[in-house]
N, CA, C and O atoms as a GROMACS GRO file, in nm:
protein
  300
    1UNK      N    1   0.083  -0.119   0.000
    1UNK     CA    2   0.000   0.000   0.000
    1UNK      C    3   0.088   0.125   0.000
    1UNK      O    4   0.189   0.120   0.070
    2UNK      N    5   0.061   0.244  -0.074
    2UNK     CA    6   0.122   0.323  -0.068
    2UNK      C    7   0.136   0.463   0.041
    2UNK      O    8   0.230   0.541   0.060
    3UNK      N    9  -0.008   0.455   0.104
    3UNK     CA   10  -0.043   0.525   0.224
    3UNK      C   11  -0.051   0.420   0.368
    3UNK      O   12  -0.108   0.313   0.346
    4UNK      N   13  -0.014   0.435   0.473
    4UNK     CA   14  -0.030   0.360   0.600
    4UNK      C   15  -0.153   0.420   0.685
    4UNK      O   16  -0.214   0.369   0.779
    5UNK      N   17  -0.173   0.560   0.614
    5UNK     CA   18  -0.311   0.622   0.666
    5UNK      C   19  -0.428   0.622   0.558
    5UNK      O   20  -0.502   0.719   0.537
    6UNK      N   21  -0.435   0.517   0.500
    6UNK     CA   22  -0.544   0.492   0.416
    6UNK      C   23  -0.625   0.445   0.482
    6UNK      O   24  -0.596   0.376   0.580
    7UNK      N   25  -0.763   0.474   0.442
    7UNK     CA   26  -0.902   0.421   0.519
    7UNK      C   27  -0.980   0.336   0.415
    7UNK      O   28  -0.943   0.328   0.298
    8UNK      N   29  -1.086   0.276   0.461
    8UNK     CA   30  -1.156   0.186   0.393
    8UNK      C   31  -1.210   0.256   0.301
    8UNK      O   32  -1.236   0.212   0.189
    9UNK      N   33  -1.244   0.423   0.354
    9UNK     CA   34  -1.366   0.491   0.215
    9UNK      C   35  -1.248   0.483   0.096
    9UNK      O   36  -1.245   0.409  -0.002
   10UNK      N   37  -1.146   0.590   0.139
   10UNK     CA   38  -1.047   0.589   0.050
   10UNK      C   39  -1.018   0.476  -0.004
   10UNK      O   40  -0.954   0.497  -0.108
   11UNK      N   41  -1.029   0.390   0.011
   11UNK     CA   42  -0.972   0.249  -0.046
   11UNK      C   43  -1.025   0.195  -0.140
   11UNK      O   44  -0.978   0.160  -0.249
   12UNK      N   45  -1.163   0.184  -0.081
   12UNK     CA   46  -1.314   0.168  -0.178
   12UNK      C   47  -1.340   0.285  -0.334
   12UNK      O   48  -1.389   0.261  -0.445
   13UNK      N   49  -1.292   0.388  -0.284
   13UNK     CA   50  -1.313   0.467  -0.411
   13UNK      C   51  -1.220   0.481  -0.481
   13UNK      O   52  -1.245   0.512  -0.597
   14UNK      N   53  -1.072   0.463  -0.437
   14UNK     CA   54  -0.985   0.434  -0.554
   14UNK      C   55  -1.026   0.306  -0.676
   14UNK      O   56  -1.036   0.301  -0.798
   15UNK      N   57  -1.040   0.225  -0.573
   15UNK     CA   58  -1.112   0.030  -0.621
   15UNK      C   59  -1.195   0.079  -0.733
   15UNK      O   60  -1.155   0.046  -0.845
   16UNK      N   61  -1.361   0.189  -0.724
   16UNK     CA   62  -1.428   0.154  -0.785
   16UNK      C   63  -1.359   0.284  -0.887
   16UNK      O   64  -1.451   0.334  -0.952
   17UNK      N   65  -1.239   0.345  -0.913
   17UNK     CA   66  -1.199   0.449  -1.004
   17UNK      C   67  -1.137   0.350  -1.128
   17UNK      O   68  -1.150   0.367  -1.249
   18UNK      N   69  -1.064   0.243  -1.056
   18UNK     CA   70  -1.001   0.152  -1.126
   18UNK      C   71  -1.103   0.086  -1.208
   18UNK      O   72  -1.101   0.106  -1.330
   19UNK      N   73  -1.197   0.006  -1.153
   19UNK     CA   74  -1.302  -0.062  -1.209
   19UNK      C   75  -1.360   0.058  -1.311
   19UNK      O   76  -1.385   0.022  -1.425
   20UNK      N   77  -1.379   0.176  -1.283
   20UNK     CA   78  -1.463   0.258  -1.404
   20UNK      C   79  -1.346   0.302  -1.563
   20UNK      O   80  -1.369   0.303  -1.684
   21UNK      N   81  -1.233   0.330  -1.486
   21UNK     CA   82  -1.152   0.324  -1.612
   21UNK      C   83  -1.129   0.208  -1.696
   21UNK      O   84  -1.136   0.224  -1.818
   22UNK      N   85  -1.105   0.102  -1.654
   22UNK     CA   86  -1.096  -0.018  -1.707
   22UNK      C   87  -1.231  -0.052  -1.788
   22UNK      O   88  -1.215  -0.121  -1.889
   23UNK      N   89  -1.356  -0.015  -1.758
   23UNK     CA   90  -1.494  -0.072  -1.793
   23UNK      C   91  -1.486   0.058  -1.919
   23UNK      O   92  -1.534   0.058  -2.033
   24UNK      N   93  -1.415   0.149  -1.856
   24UNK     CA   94  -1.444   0.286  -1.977
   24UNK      C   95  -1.340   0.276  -2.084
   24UNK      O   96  -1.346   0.349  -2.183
   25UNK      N   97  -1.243   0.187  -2.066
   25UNK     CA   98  -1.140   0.160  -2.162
   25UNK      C   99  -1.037   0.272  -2.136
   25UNK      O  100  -0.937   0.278  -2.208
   26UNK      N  101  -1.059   0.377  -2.016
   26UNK     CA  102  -0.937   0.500  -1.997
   26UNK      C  103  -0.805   0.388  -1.939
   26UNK      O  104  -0.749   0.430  -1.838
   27UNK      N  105  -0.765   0.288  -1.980
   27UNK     CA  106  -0.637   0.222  -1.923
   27UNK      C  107  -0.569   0.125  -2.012
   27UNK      O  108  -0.602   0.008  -2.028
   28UNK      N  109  -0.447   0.203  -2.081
   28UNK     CA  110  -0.369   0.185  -2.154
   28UNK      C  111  -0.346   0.031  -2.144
   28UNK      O  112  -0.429   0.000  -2.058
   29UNK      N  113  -0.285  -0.081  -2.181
   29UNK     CA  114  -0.212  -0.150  -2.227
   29UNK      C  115  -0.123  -0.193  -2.105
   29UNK      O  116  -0.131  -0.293  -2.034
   30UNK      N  117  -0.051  -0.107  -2.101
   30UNK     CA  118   0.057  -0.085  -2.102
   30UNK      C  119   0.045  -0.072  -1.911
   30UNK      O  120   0.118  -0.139  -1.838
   31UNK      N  121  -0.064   0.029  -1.856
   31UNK     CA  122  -0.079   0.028  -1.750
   31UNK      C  123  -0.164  -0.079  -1.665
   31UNK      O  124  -0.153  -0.089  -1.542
   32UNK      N  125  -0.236  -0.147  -1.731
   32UNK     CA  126  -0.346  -0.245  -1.703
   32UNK      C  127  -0.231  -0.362  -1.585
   32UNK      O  128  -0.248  -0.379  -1.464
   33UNK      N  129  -0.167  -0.399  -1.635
   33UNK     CA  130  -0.113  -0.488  -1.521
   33UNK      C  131  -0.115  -0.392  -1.400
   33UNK      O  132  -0.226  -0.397  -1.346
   34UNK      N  133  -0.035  -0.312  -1.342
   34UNK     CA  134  -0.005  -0.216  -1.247
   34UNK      C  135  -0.155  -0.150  -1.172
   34UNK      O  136  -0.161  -0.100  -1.059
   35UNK      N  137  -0.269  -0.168  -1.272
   35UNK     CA  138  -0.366  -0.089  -1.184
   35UNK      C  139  -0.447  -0.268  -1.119
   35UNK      O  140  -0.502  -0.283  -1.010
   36UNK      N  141  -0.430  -0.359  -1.211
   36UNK     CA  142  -0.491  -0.472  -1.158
   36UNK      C  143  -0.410  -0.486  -1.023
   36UNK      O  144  -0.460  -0.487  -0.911
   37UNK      N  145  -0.275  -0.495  -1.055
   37UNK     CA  146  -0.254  -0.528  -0.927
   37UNK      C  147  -0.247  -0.446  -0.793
   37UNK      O  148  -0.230  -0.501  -0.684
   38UNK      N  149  -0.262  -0.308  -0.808
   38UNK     CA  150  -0.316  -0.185  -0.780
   38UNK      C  151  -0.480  -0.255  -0.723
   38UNK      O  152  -0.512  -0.231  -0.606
   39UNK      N  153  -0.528  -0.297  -0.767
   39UNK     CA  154  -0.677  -0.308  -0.727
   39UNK      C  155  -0.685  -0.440  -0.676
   39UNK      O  156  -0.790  -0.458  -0.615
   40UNK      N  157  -0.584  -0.573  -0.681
   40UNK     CA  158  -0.563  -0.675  -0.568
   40UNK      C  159  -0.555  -0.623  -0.404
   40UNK      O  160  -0.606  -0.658  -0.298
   41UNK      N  161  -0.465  -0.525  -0.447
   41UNK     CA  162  -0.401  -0.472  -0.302
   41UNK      C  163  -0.549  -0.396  -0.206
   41UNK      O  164  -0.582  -0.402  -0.088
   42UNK      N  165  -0.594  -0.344  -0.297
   42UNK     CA  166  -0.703  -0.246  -0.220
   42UNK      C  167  -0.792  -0.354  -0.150
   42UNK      O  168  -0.818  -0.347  -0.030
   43UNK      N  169  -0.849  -0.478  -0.251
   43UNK     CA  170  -0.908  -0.577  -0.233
   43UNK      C  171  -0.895  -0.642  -0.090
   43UNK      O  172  -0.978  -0.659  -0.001
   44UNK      N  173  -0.743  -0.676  -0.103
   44UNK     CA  174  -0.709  -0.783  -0.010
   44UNK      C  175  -0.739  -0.631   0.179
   44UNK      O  176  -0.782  -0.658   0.291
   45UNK      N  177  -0.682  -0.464   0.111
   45UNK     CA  178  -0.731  -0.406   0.216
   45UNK      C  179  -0.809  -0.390   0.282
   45UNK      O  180  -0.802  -0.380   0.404
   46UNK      N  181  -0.962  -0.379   0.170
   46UNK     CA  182  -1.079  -0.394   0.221
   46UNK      C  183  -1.134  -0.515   0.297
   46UNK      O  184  -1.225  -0.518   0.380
   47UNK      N  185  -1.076  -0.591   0.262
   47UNK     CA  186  -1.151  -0.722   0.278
   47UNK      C  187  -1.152  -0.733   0.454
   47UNK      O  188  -1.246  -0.762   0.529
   48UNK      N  189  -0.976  -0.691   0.490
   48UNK     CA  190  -0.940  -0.698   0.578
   48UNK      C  191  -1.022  -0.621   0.659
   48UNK      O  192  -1.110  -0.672   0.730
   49UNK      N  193  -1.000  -0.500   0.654
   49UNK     CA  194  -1.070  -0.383   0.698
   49UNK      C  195  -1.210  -0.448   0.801
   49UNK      O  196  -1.236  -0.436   0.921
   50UNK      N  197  -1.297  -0.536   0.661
   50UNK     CA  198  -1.431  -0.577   0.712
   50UNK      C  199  -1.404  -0.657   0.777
   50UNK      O  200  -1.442  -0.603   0.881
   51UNK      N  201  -1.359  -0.768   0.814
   51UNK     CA  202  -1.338  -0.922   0.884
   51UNK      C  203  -1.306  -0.816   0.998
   51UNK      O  204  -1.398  -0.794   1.077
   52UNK      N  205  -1.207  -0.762   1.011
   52UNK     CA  206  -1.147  -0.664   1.185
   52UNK      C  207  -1.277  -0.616   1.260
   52UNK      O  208  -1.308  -0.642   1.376
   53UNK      N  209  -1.358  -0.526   1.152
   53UNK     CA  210  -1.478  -0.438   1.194
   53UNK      C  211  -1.551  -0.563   1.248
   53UNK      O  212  -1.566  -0.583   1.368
   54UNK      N  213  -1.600  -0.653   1.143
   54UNK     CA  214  -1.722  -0.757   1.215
   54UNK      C  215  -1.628  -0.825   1.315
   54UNK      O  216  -1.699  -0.912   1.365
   55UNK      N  217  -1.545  -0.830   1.353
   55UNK     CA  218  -1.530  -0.902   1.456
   55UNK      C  219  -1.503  -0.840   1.620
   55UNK      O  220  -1.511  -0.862   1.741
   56UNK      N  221  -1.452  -0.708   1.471
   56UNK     CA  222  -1.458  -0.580   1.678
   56UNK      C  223  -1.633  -0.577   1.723
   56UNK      O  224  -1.662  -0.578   1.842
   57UNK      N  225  -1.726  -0.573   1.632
   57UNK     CA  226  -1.896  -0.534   1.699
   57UNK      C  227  -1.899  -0.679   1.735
   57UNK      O  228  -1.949  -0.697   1.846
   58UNK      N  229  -1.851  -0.817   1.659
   58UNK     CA  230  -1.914  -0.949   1.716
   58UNK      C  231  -1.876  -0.943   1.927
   58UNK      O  232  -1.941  -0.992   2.019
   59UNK      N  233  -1.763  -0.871   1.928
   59UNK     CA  234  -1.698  -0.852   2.058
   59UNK      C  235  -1.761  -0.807   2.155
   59UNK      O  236  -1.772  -0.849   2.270
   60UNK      N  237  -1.821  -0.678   2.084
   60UNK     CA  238  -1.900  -0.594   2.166
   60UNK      C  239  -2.018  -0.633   2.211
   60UNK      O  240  -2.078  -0.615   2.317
   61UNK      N  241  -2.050  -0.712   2.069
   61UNK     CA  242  -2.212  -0.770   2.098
   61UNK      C  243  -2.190  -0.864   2.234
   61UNK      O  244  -2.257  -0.847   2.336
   62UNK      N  245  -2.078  -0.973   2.220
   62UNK     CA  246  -2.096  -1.095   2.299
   62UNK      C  247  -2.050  -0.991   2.438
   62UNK      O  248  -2.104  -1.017   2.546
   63UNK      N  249  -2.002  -0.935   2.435
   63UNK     CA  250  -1.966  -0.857   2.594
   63UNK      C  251  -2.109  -0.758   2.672
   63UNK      O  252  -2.116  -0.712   2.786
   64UNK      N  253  -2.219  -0.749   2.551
   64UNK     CA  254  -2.282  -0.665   2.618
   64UNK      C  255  -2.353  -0.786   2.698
   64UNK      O  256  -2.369  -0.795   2.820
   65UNK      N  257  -2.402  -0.900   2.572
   65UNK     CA  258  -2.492  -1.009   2.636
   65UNK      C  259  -2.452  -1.071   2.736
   65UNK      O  260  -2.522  -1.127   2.820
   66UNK      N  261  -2.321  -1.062   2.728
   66UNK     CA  262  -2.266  -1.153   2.889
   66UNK      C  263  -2.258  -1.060   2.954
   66UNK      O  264  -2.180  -1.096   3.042
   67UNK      N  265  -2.298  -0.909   2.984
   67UNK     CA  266  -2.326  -0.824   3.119
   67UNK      C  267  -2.514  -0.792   3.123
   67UNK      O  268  -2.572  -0.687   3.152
   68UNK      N  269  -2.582  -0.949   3.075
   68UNK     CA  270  -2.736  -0.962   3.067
   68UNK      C  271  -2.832  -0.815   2.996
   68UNK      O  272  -2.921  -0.752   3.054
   69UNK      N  273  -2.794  -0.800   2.898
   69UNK     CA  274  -2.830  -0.677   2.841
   69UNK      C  275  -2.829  -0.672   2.660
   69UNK      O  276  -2.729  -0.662   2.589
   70UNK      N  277  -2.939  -0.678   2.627
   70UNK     CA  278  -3.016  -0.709   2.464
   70UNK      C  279  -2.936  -0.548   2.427
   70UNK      O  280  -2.974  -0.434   2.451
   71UNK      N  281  -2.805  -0.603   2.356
   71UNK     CA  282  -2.751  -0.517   2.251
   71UNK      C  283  -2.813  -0.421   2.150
   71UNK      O  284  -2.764  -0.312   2.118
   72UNK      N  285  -2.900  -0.462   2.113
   72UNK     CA  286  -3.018  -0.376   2.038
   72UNK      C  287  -3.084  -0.311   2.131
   72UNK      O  288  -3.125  -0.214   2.067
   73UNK      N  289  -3.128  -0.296   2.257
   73UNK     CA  290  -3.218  -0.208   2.301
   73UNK      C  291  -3.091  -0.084   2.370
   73UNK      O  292  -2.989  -0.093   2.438
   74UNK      N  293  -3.176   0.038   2.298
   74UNK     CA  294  -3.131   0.156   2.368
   74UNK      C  295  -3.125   0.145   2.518
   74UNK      O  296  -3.172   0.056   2.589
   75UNK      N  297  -3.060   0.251   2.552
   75UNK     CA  298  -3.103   0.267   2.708
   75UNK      C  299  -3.177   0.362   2.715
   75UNK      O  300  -3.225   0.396   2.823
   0.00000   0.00000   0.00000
């Protein structure tokens, strides 16, 4: 990755810039390897990104229910 302070939005909208040039034909030949693998990397970021997130709320969830308290209800 070329930023260490990249975020998921950022990540996601480079991804779908790649996907629109490529679908729009704006990507040379010549550059097409470099943005594919350009758009593995974001992939494998995002992906990550989500598995961390669902597993930080799966955390939260199981910690609220084991202090007897329905995660969904407001207080």
């Amino acid at each position: 990755m070329e930023s260490t302070s990249l975020d998921y939005t950022q990540a996601f909208e480079e991804l779908q810039q790649i996907v629109n040039d490529i679908e729009q034909g704006e990507i040379s030949v010549d550059e097409l390897s470099t943005k594919v693998k350009r758009a593995a990397e974001l992939i494998r970021f995002c992906r990550n990104r989500l598995t961390t997130t669902e597993e930080d709320v799966n955390k939260i969830i199981k910690e609220l229910d084991a202090a007897g308290r329905d995660p969904f209800l407001e207080d």
